[in-house]
mmCIF file of the N, C-alpha and C atoms, coordinates in Angstrom:
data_MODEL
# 
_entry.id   MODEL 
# 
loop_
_atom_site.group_PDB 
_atom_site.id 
_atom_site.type_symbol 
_atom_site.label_atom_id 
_atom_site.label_alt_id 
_atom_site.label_comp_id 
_atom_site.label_asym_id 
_atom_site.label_entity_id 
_atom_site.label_seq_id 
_atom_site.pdbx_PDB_ins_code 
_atom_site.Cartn_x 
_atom_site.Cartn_y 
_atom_site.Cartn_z 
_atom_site.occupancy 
_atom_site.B_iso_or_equiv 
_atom_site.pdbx_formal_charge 
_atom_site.auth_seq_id 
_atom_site.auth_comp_id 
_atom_site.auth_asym_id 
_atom_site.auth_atom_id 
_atom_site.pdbx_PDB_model_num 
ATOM 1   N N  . UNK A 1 1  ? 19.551 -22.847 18.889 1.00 0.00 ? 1  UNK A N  1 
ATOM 2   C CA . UNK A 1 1  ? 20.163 -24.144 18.688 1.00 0.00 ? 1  UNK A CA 1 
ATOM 3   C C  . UNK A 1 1  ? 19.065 -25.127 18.331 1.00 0.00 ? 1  UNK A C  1 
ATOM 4   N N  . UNK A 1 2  ? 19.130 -26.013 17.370 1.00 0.00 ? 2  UNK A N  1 
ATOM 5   C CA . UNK A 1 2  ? 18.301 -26.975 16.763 1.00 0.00 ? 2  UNK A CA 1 
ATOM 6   C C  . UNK A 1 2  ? 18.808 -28.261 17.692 1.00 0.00 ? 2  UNK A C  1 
ATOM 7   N N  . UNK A 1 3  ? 18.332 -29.085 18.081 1.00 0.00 ? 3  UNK A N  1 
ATOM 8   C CA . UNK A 1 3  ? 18.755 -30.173 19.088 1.00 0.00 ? 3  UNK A CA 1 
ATOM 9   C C  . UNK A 1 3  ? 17.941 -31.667 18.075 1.00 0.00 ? 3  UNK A C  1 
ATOM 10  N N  . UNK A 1 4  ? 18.848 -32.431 17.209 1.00 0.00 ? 4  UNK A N  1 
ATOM 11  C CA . UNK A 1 4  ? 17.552 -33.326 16.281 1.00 0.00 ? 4  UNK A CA 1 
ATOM 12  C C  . UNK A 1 4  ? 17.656 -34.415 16.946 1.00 0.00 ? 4  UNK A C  1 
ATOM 13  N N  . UNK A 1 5  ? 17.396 -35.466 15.947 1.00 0.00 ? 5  UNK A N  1 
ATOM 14  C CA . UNK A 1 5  ? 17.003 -36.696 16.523 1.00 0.00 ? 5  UNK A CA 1 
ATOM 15  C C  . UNK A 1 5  ? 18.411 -37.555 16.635 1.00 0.00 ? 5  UNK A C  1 
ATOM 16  N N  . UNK A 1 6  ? 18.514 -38.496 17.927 1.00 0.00 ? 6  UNK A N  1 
ATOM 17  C CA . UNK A 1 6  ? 19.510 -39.307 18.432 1.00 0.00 ? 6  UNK A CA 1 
ATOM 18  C C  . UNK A 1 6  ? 21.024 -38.256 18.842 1.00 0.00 ? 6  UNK A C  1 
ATOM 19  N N  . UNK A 1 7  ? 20.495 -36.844 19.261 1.00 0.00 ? 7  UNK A N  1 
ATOM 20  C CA . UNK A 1 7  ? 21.525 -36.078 20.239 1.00 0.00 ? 7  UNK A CA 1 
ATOM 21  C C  . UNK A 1 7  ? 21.655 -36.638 21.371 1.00 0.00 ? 7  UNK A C  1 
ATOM 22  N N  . UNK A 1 8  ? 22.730 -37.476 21.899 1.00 0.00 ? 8  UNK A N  1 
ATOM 23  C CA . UNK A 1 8  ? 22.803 -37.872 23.064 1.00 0.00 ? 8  UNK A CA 1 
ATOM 24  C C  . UNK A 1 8  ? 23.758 -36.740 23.839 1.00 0.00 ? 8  UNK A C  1 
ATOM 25  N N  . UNK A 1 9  ? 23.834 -36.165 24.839 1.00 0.00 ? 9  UNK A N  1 
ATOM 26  C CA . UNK A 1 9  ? 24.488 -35.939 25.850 1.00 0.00 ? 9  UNK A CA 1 
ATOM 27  C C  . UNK A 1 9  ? 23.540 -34.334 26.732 1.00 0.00 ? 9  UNK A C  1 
ATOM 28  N N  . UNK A 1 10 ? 24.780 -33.383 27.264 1.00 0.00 ? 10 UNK A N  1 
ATOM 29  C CA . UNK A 1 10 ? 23.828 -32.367 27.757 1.00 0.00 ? 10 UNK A CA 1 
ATOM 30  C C  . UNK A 1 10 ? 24.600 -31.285 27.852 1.00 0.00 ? 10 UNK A C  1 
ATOM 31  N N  . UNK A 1 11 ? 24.446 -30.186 28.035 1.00 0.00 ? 11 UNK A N  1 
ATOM 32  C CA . UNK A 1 11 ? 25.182 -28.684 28.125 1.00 0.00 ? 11 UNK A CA 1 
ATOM 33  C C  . UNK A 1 11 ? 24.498 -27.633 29.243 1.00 0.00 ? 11 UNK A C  1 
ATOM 34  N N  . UNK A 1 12 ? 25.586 -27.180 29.621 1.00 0.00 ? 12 UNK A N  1 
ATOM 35  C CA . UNK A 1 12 ? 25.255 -26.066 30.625 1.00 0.00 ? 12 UNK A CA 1 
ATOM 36  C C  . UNK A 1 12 ? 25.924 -24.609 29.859 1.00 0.00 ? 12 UNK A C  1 
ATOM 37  N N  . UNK A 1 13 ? 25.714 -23.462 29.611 1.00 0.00 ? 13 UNK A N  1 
ATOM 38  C CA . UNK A 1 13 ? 26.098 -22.698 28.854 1.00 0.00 ? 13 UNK A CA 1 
ATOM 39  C C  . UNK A 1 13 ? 26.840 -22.243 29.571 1.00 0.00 ? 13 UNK A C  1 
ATOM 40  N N  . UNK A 1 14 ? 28.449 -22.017 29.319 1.00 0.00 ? 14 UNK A N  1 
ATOM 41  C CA . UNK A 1 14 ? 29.663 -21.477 30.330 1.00 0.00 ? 14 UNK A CA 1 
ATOM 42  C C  . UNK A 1 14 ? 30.056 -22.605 30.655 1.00 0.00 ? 14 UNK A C  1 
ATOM 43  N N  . UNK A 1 15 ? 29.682 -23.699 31.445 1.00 0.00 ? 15 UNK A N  1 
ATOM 44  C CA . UNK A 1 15 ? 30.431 -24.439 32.228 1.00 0.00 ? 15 UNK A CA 1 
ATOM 45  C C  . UNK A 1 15 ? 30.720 -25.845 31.721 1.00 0.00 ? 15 UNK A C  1 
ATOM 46  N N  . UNK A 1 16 ? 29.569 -26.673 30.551 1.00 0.00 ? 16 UNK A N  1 
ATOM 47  C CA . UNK A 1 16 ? 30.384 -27.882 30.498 1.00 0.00 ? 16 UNK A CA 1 
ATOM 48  C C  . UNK A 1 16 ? 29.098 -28.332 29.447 1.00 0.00 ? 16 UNK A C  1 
ATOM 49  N N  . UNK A 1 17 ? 30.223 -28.842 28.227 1.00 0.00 ? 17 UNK A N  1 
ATOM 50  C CA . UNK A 1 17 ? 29.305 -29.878 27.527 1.00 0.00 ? 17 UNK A CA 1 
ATOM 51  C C  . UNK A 1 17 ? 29.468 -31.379 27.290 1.00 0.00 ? 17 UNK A C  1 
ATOM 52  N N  . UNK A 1 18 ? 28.644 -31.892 27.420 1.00 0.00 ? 18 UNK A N  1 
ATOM 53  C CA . UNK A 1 18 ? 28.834 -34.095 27.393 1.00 0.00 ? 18 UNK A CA 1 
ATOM 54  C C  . UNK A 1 18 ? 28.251 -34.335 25.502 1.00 0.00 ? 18 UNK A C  1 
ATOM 55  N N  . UNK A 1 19 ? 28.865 -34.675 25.024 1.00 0.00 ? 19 UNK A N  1 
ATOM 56  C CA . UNK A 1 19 ? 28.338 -35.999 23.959 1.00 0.00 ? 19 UNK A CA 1 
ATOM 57  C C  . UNK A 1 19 ? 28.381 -34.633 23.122 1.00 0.00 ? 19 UNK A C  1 
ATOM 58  N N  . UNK A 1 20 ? 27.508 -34.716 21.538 1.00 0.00 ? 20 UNK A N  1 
ATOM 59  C CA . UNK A 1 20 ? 27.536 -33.994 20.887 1.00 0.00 ? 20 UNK A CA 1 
ATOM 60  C C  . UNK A 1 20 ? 26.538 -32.791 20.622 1.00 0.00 ? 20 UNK A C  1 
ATOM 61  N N  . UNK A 1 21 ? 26.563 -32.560 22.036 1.00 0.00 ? 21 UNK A N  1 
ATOM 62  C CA . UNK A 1 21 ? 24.736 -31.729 22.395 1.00 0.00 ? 21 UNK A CA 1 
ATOM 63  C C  . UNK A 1 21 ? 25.149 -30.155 21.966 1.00 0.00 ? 21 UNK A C  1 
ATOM 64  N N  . UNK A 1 22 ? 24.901 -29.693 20.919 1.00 0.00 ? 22 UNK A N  1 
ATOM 65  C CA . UNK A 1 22 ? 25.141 -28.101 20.330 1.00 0.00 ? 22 UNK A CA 1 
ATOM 66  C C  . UNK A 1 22 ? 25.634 -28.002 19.555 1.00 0.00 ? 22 UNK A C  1 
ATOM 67  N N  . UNK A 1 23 ? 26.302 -29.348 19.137 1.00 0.00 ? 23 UNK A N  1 
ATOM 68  C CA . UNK A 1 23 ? 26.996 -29.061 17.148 1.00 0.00 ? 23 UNK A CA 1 
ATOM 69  C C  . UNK A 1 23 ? 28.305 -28.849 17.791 1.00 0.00 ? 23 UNK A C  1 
ATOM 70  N N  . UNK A 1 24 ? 29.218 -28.167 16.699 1.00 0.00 ? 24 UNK A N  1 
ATOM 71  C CA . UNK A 1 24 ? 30.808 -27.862 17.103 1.00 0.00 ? 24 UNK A CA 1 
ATOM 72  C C  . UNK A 1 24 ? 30.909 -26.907 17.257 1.00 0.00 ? 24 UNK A C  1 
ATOM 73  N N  . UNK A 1 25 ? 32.226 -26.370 17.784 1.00 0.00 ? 25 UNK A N  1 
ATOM 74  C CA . UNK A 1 25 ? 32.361 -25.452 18.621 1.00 0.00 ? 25 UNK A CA 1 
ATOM 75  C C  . UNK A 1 25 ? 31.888 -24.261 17.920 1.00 0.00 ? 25 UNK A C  1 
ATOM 76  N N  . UNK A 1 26 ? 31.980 -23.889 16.427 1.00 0.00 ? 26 UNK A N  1 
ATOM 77  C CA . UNK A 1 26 ? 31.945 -22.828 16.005 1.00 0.00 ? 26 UNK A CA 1 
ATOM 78  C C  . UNK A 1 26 ? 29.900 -22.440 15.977 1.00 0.00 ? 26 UNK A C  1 
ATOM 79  N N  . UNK A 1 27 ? 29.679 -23.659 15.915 1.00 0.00 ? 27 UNK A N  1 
ATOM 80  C CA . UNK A 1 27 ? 28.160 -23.230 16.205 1.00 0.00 ? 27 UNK A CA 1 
ATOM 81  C C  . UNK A 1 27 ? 28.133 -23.133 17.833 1.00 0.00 ? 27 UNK A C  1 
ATOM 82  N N  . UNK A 1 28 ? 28.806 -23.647 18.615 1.00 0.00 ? 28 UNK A N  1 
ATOM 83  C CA . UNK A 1 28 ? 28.579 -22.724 20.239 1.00 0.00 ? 28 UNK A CA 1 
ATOM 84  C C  . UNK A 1 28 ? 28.772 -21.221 19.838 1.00 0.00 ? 28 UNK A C  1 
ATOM 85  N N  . UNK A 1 29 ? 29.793 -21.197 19.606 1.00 0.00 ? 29 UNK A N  1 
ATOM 86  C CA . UNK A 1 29 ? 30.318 -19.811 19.650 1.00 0.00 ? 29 UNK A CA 1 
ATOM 87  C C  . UNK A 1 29 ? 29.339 -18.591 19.351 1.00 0.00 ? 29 UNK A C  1 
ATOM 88  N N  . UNK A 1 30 ? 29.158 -19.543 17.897 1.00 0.00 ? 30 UNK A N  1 
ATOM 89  C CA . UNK A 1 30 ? 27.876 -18.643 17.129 1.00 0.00 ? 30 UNK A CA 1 
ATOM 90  C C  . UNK A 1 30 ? 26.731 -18.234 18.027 1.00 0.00 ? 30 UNK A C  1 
ATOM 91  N N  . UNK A 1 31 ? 25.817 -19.507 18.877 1.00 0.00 ? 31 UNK A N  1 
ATOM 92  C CA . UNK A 1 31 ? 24.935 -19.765 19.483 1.00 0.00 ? 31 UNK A CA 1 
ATOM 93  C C  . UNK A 1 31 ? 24.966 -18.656 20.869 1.00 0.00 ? 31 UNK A C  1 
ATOM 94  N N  . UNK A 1 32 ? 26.853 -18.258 20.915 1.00 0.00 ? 32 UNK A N  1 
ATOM 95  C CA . UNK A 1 32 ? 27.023 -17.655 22.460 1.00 0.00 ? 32 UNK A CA 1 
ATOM 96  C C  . UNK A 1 32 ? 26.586 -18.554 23.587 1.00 0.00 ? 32 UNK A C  1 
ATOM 97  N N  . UNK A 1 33 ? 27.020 -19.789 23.505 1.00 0.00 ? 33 UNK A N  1 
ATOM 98  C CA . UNK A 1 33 ? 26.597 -20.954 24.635 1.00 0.00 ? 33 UNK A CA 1 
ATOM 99  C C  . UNK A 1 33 ? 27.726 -21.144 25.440 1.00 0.00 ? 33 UNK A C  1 
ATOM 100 N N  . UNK A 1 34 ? 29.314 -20.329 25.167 1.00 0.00 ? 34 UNK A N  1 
ATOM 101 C CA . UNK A 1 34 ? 29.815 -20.242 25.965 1.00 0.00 ? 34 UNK A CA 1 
ATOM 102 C C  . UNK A 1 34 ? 30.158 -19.027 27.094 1.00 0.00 ? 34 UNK A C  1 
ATOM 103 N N  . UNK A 1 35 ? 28.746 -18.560 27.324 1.00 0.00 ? 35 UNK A N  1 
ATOM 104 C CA . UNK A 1 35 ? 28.365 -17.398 28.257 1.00 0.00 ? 35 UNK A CA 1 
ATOM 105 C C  . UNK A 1 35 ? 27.398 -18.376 29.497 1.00 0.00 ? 35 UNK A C  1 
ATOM 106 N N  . UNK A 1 36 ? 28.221 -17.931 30.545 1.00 0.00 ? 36 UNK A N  1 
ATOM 107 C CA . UNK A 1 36 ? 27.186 -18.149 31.597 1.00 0.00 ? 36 UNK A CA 1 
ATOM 108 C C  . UNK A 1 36 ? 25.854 -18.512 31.348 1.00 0.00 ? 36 UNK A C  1 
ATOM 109 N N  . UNK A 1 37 ? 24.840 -19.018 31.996 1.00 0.00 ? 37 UNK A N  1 
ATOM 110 C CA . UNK A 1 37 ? 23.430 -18.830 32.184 1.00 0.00 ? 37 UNK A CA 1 
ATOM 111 C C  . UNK A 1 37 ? 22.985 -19.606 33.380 1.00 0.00 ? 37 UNK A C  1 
ATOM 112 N N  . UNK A 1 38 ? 21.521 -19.652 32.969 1.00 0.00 ? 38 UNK A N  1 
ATOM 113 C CA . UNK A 1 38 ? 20.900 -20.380 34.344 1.00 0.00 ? 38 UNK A CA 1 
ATOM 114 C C  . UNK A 1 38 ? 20.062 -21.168 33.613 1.00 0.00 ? 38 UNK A C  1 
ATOM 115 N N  . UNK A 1 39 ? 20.384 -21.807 32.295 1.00 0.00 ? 39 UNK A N  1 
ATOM 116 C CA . UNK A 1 39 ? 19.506 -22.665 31.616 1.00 0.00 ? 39 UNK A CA 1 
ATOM 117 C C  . UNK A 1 39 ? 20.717 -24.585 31.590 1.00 0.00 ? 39 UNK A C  1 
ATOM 118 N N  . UNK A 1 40 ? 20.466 -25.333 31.612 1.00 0.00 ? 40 UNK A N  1 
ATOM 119 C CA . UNK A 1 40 ? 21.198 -26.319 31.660 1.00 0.00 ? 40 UNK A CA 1 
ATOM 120 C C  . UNK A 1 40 ? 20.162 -27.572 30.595 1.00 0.00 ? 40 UNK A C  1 
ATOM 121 N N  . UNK A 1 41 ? 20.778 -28.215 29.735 1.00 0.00 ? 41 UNK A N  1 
ATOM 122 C CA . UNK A 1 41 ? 20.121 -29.462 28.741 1.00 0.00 ? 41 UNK A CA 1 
ATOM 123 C C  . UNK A 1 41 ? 20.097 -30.517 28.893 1.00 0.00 ? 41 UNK A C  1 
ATOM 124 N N  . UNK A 1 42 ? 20.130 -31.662 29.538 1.00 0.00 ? 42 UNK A N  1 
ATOM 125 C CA . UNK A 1 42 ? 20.492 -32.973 28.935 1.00 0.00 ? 42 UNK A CA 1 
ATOM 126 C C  . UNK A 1 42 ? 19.107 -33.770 28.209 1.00 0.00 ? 42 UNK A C  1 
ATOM 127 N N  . UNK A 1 43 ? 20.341 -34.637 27.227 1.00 0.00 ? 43 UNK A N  1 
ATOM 128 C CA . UNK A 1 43 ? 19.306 -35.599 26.343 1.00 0.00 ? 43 UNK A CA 1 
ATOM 129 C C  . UNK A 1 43 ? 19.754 -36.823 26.127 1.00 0.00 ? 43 UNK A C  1 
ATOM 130 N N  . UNK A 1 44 ? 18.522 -37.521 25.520 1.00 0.00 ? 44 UNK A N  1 
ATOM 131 C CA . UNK A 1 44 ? 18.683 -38.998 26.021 1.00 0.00 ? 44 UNK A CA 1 
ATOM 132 C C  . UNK A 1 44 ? 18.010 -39.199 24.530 1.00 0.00 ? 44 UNK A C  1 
ATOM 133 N N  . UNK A 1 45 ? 18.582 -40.292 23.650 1.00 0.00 ? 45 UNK A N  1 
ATOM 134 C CA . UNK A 1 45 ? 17.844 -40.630 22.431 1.00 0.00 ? 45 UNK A CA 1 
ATOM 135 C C  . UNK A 1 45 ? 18.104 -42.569 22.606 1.00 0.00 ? 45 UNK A C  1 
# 
């Protein structure tokens, strides 16, 4: 996942995404960000 400039929000992979942090759904999908993990994002621009 490419994360650019003025991404505001954050993602947990499986459980929950805020603002437009990972593109749309079909790039989650792609990305497989709606699988569990133990990695979590937030961002602030």
């Amino acid at each position: 996942v490419v994360i650019g400039p003025a991404t505001v929000g954050g993602i947990q992979a499986g459980a929950f995404r805020i603002g437009d942090t990972a593109g749309t759904i079909d790039n989650i999908i792609h990305c497989k960000l709606y699988r569990p993990g133990s990695v979590g994002f937030v961002s602030k621009s």
